[in-house]
C-alpha angles and dihedrals in degrees: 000000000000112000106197123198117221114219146116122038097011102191089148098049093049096237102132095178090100098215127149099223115116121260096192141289128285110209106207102206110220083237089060099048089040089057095053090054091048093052092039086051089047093056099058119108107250109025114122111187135348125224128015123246126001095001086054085048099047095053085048085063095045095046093244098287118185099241099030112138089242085078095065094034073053114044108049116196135176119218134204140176099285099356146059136201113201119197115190141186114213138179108212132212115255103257100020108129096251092209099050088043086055085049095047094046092051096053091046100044079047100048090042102046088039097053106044096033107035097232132123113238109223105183135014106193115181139182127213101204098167150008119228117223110189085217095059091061089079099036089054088077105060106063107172110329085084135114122320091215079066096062094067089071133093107203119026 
């Protein structure tokens, strides 16, 4: 968890005094700022899903909402007084330029945790663990019981 000491130039906070004199301490909990990565990741173009198993999973069941609790089982960060590390599992779009998604991500899960939390993100790590492919998705559902022409085949 971040404590952050409010002090100094308060325009936030609405004191205008000015003083630098403490007004008291904000505690950021690691769920808040992993739910603003999570909804930061799941607004880039080109992210599928976040999280493998039972997290993806999870999203899938709660239609991906922004604020669904899948984002922080998903995003795991580890917060500190003044910084944050962020580590993420993502399923990727066929066709999506893996290296400028990762870059994107990381600007957006920055700018976003930065800006609403005060601290400064160190480190983004992410995993792609799979490609989607919109095809699969109906192929997924047909595990073995499926054509014997199909059983000729050694890679499906």
């Amino acid at each position: 968890m971040a404590d952050i000491d409010t002090q100094g130039d308060n325009r936030a906070t609405g004191d205008r005094s000015g003083g630098s004199g403490g007004r008291g301490k904000t505690t950021i909990s690691d769920n808040v700022v992993s739910t603003i990565a999570g909804i930061a990741i799941r607004e880039t173009d080109g992210v599928h899903s976040v999280g493998r198993g039972a997290s993806k999973a999870l999203g899938t069941v709660t239609g991906r909402r922004s604020g669904a609790s899948g984002a922080r089982r998903a995003v795991k960060v580890e917060v500190g007084e003044k910084q944050a590390a962020i580590d993420v599992d993502i399923e990727v779009e066929y066709g999506i330029p893996i290296h400028e998604l990762a870059d994107r991500i990381r600007s957006n899960v920055t700018d976003a945790v930065e800006s609403m939390t005060g601290l400064e993100v160190v480190e983004t790590n992410i995993v792609v663990f799979d490609v989607h492919i919109p095809d699969d998705d109906d192929d997924s559902d047909e595990d073995d019981g499926g054509d014997s022409d199909r059983g000729a085949s050694r890679v499906r």
